[in-house]
C-alpha positions in Angstrom: 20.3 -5.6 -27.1 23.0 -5.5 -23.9 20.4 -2.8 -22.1 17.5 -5.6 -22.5 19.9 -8.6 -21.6 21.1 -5.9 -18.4 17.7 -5.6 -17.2 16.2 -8.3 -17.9 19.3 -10.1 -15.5 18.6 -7.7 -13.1 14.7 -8.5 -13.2 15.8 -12.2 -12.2 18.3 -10.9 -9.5 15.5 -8.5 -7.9 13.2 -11.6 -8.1 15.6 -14.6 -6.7 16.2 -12.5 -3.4 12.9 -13.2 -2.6 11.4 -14.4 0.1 13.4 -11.6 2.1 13.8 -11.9 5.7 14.2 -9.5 8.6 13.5 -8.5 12.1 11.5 -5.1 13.2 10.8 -3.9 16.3 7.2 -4.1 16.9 5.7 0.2 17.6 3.1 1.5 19.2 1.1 4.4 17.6 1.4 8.2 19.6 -2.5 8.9 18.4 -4.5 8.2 18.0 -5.5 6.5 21.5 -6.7 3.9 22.3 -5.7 1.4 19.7 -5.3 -1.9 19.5 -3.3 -1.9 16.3 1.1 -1.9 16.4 3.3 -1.1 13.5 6.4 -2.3 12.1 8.9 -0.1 9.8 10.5 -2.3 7.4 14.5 -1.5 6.5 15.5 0.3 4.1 17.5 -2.3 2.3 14.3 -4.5 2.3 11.7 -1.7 0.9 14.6 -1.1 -1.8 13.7 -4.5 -3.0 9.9 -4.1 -3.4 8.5 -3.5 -7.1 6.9 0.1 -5.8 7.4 2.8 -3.3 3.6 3.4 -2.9 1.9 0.3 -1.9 2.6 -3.1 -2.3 0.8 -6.4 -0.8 2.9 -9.4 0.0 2.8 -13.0 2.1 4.7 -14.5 3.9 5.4 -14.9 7.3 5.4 -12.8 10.7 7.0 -14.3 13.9 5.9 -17.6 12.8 2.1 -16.9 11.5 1.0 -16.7 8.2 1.0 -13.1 6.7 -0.7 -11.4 3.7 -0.8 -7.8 4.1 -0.9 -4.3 2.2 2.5 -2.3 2.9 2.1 1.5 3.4 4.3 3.7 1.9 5.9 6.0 4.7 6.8 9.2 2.3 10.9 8.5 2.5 10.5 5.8 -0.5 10.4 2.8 2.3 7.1 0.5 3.9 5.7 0.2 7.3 2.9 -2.1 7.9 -0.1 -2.0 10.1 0.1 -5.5 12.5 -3.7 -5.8 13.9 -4.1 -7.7 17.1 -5.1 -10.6 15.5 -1.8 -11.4 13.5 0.5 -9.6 16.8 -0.9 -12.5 19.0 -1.2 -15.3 16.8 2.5 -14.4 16.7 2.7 -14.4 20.4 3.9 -10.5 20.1 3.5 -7.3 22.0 4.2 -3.5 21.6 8.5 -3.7 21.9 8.8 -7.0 20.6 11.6 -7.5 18.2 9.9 -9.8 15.7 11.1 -12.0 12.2 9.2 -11.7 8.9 9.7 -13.2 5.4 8.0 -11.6 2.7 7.4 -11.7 -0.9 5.6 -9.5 -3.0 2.2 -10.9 -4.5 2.1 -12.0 -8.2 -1.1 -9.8 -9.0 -2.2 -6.8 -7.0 -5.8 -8.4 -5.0 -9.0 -5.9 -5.7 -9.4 -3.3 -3.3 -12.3 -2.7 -1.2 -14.2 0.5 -3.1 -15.8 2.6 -0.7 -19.9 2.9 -1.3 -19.8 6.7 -2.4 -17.4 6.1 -5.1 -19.4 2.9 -5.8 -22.8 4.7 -5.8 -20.9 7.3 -8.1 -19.4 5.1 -10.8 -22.9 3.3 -10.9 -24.4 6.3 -11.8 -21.6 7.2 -14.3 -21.8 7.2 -18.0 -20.7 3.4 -19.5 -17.5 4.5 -20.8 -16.5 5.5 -17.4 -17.6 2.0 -15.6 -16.1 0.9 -19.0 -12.2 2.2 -18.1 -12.8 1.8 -14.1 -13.7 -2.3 -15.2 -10.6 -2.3 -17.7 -8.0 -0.6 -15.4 -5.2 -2.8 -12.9 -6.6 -3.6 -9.3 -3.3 -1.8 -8.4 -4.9 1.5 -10.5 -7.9 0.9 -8.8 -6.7 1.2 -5.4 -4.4 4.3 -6.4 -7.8 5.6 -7.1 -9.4 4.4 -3.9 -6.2 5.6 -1.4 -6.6 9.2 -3.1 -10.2 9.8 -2.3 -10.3 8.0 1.0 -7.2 10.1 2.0 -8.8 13.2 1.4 -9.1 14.8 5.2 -12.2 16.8 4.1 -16.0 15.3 2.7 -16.1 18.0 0.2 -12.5 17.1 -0.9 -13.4 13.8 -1.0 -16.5 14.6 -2.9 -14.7 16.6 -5.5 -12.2 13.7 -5.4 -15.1 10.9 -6.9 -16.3 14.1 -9.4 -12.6 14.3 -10.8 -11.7 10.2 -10.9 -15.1 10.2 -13.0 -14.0 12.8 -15.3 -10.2 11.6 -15.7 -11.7 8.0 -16.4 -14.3 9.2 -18.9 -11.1 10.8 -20.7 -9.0 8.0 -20.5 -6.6 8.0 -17.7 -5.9 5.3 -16.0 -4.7 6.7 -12.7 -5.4 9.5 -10.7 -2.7 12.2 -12.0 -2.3 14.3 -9.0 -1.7 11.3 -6.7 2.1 10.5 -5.6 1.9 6.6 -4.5 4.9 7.0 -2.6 4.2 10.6 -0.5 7.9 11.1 -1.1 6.6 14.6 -3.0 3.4 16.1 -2.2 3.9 14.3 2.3 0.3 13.1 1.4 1.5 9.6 3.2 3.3 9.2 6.2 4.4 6.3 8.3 2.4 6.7 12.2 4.7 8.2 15.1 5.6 5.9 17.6 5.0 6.0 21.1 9.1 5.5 21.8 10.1 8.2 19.7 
Protein backbone atom coordinates (compact mmCIF):
# COMPACT_ATOMS: atom_id res chain seq x y z
CA UNK A 1 0.00 0.00 0.00
CA UNK A 2 3.09 2.69 0.83
CA UNK A 3 4.51 1.85 -2.93
CA UNK A 4 0.96 3.00 -4.43
CA UNK A 5 0.63 6.02 -1.92
CA UNK A 6 4.73 6.73 -3.01
CA UNK A 7 3.83 6.92 -6.56
CA UNK A 8 0.84 8.03 -6.73
CA UNK A 9 2.43 11.40 -4.57
CA UNK A 10 5.04 11.51 -6.87
CA UNK A 11 2.49 11.44 -9.93
CA UNK A 12 1.04 14.77 -8.31
CA UNK A 13 4.58 16.19 -7.80
CA UNK A 14 5.57 15.40 -11.56
CA UNK A 15 2.26 17.03 -12.47
CA UNK A 16 2.18 20.33 -10.11
CA UNK A 17 5.66 21.41 -11.67
CA UNK A 18 3.92 22.03 -14.64
CA UNK A 19 3.70 24.68 -16.74
CA UNK A 20 7.70 24.56 -16.74
CA UNK A 21 9.61 27.42 -17.88
CA UNK A 22 12.93 27.96 -19.46
CA UNK A 23 15.14 29.81 -21.89
CA UNK A 24 17.01 28.03 -25.12
CA UNK A 25 19.12 29.41 -27.42
CA UNK A 26 17.42 29.44 -30.70
CA UNK A 27 19.93 26.89 -33.56
CA UNK A 28 20.31 26.84 -36.87
CA UNK A 29 20.46 23.55 -38.71
CA UNK A 30 24.26 22.44 -40.47
CA UNK A 31 22.11 20.62 -43.52
CA UNK A 32 20.39 20.49 -44.87
CA UNK A 33 20.54 24.01 -46.69
CA UNK A 34 18.58 26.27 -47.24
CA UNK A 35 16.06 26.07 -44.48
CA UNK A 36 13.92 28.23 -43.10
CA UNK A 37 13.17 26.16 -39.97
CA UNK A 38 15.55 26.81 -36.36
CA UNK A 39 15.69 24.53 -33.40
CA UNK A 40 15.72 24.69 -29.88
CA UNK A 41 17.29 21.81 -27.38
CA UNK A 42 15.35 21.71 -24.30
CA UNK A 43 17.46 21.09 -20.73
CA UNK A 44 17.93 18.28 -19.40
CA UNK A 45 16.26 19.00 -16.17
CA UNK A 46 13.09 20.01 -18.16
CA UNK A 47 12.95 16.78 -20.67
CA UNK A 48 13.43 14.80 -17.23
CA UNK A 49 9.99 16.07 -16.42
CA UNK A 50 8.16 14.95 -19.57
CA UNK A 51 5.87 11.71 -19.43
CA UNK A 52 8.24 10.05 -22.36
CA UNK A 53 11.55 10.13 -23.83
CA UNK A 54 10.22 9.51 -27.40
CA UNK A 55 7.83 12.12 -28.38
CA UNK A 56 5.69 14.11 -26.54
CA UNK A 57 3.30 17.19 -27.72
CA UNK A 58 2.74 20.12 -25.42
CA UNK A 59 1.37 23.96 -25.27
CA UNK A 60 2.22 26.55 -24.02
CA UNK A 61 4.15 29.43 -24.82
CA UNK A 62 7.37 30.53 -26.93
CA UNK A 63 8.83 34.09 -26.48
CA UNK A 64 5.39 35.34 -25.91
CA UNK A 65 3.26 33.36 -28.81
CA UNK A 66 1.09 30.72 -28.37
CA UNK A 67 2.75 27.18 -28.77
CA UNK A 68 1.46 23.64 -29.50
CA UNK A 69 4.07 21.50 -30.83
CA UNK A 70 5.39 17.79 -31.08
CA UNK A 71 8.85 17.44 -29.17
CA UNK A 72 11.50 15.21 -30.86
CA UNK A 73 13.33 12.91 -28.98
CA UNK A 74 17.25 13.64 -29.54
CA UNK A 75 18.56 9.82 -28.74
CA UNK A 76 20.32 11.01 -25.10
CA UNK A 77 16.71 10.58 -23.39
CA UNK A 78 16.07 14.58 -23.78
CA UNK A 79 13.67 16.86 -26.56
CA UNK A 80 14.51 19.34 -29.14
CA UNK A 81 11.84 20.98 -31.03
CA UNK A 82 11.47 22.11 -34.57
CA UNK A 83 10.46 26.22 -34.40
CA UNK A 84 9.14 26.91 -38.10
CA UNK A 85 9.30 30.56 -39.23
CA UNK A 86 5.99 31.14 -38.50
CA UNK A 87 6.06 30.69 -34.65
CA UNK A 88 10.15 32.21 -34.68
CA UNK A 89 8.65 35.54 -35.94
CA UNK A 90 5.40 35.76 -34.40
CA UNK A 91 7.87 35.54 -31.48
CA UNK A 92 9.92 38.27 -32.92
CA UNK A 93 13.07 35.68 -32.98
CA UNK A 94 16.05 34.86 -35.07
CA UNK A 95 18.78 32.11 -35.43
CA UNK A 96 20.98 33.02 -31.92
CA UNK A 97 18.23 34.39 -30.03
CA UNK A 98 18.04 33.36 -26.47
CA UNK A 99 14.32 32.72 -26.10
CA UNK A 100 11.58 31.83 -22.92
CA UNK A 101 9.04 28.97 -23.20
CA UNK A 102 6.50 27.53 -20.81
CA UNK A 103 5.29 24.20 -21.61
CA UNK A 104 2.94 21.56 -20.50
CA UNK A 105 2.47 18.30 -21.83
CA UNK A 106 -1.04 17.66 -23.58
CA UNK A 107 -3.71 15.72 -21.72
CA UNK A 108 -4.29 13.21 -24.85
CA UNK A 109 -1.81 12.55 -27.49
CA UNK A 110 -3.65 14.56 -30.90
CA UNK A 111 -3.98 11.93 -34.12
CA UNK A 112 -1.15 11.91 -36.31
CA UNK A 113 -1.11 12.65 -39.88
CA UNK A 114 -0.93 8.94 -41.62
CA UNK A 115 0.96 8.98 -44.66
CA UNK A 116 -1.21 7.82 -47.91
CA UNK A 117 0.83 4.47 -48.53
CA UNK A 118 0.19 3.24 -45.09
CA UNK A 119 -3.38 4.63 -45.56
CA UNK A 120 -3.85 2.95 -49.01
CA UNK A 121 -2.33 -0.24 -47.19
CA UNK A 122 -4.57 -0.54 -44.03
CA UNK A 123 -7.56 0.09 -46.41
CA UNK A 124 -6.78 -2.70 -48.25
CA UNK A 125 -6.05 -4.85 -45.05
CA UNK A 126 -8.03 -7.52 -43.59
CA UNK A 127 -10.87 -5.98 -40.84
CA UNK A 128 -9.17 -7.20 -37.91
CA UNK A 129 -6.23 -5.22 -38.86
CA UNK A 130 -8.21 -1.72 -39.51
CA UNK A 131 -9.95 -3.25 -36.40
CA UNK A 132 -6.63 -3.00 -33.92
CA UNK A 133 -5.05 0.13 -36.01
CA UNK A 134 -8.90 1.95 -35.02
CA UNK A 135 -8.64 0.57 -31.31
CA UNK A 136 -4.98 1.44 -30.63
CA UNK A 137 -3.73 5.10 -28.65
CA UNK A 138 -3.09 8.09 -31.19
CA UNK A 139 0.29 8.02 -29.33
CA UNK A 140 0.61 4.03 -30.74
CA UNK A 141 -0.40 5.27 -33.84
CA UNK A 142 2.18 7.80 -34.46
CA UNK A 143 4.98 5.28 -32.96
CA UNK A 144 3.74 3.38 -35.93
CA UNK A 145 3.78 6.30 -38.36
CA UNK A 146 7.50 7.77 -37.09
CA UNK A 147 8.87 4.05 -37.76
CA UNK A 148 7.87 3.80 -41.31
CA UNK A 149 8.38 7.43 -42.31
CA UNK A 150 11.85 7.11 -40.78
CA UNK A 151 12.84 4.45 -42.82
CA UNK A 152 15.71 6.10 -45.19
CA UNK A 153 14.90 3.53 -47.95
CA UNK A 154 11.31 3.00 -50.08
CA UNK A 155 11.81 -0.65 -49.90
CA UNK A 156 12.39 -0.37 -46.10
CA UNK A 157 9.68 1.68 -45.84
CA UNK A 158 7.57 -0.72 -47.89
CA UNK A 159 8.48 -3.66 -45.86
CA UNK A 160 7.87 -1.35 -42.92
CA UNK A 161 3.71 -1.02 -43.83
CA UNK A 162 3.99 -5.11 -44.75
CA UNK A 163 5.24 -5.73 -41.04
CA UNK A 164 2.92 -2.94 -39.00
CA UNK A 165 -0.02 -4.95 -40.94
CA UNK A 166 1.12 -8.21 -39.80
CA UNK A 167 2.04 -7.18 -36.08
CA UNK A 168 -1.56 -5.49 -35.98
CA UNK A 169 -3.38 -8.50 -37.40
CA UNK A 170 -1.61 -10.47 -34.43
CA UNK A 171 -2.29 -8.19 -31.90
CA UNK A 172 0.36 -5.83 -31.09
CA UNK A 173 -0.23 -2.66 -30.42
CA UNK A 174 3.11 -1.05 -31.23
CA UNK A 175 5.73 -1.52 -33.53
CA UNK A 176 8.24 -3.88 -31.55
CA UNK A 177 11.46 -3.02 -33.05
CA UNK A 178 10.92 0.73 -32.73
CA UNK A 179 12.91 2.54 -29.71
CA UNK A 180 10.77 5.97 -29.12
CA UNK A 181 13.48 7.52 -27.58
CA UNK A 182 16.70 6.53 -30.09
CA UNK A 183 18.67 6.25 -26.93
CA UNK A 184 19.40 2.35 -28.25
CA UNK A 185 19.15 1.52 -31.73
CA UNK A 186 20.57 6.04 -32.78
CA UNK A 187 17.40 5.72 -35.01
CA UNK A 188 16.62 9.56 -33.70
CA UNK A 189 18.79 12.22 -33.41
CA UNK A 190 18.53 15.91 -32.46
CA UNK A 191 19.85 18.17 -35.96
CA UNK A 192 23.61 19.62 -35.77
CA UNK A 193 23.78 23.15 -35.38
CA UNK A 194 25.35 25.50 -37.45
CA UNK A 195 27.48 26.90 -34.06
CA UNK A 196 28.72 23.75 -33.14
Amino acid sequence: MAKTTSTKASRQTKAAAFPVRFEAKLLRPVAPKPVSWTFLVLPEEVSRLLPSRGQTTVEGTFGGSALRATLEPDGRGGHWLKVDRKLREAAGAAAGDVVTLAITPVAEEPEPTVPADLRKALAAAAAKVREAWSDITPAARRDFVHWITSAKQAETRTRRIENACDMLAKGKRRPCCFDRSGMYSNSLSCPVSDDS
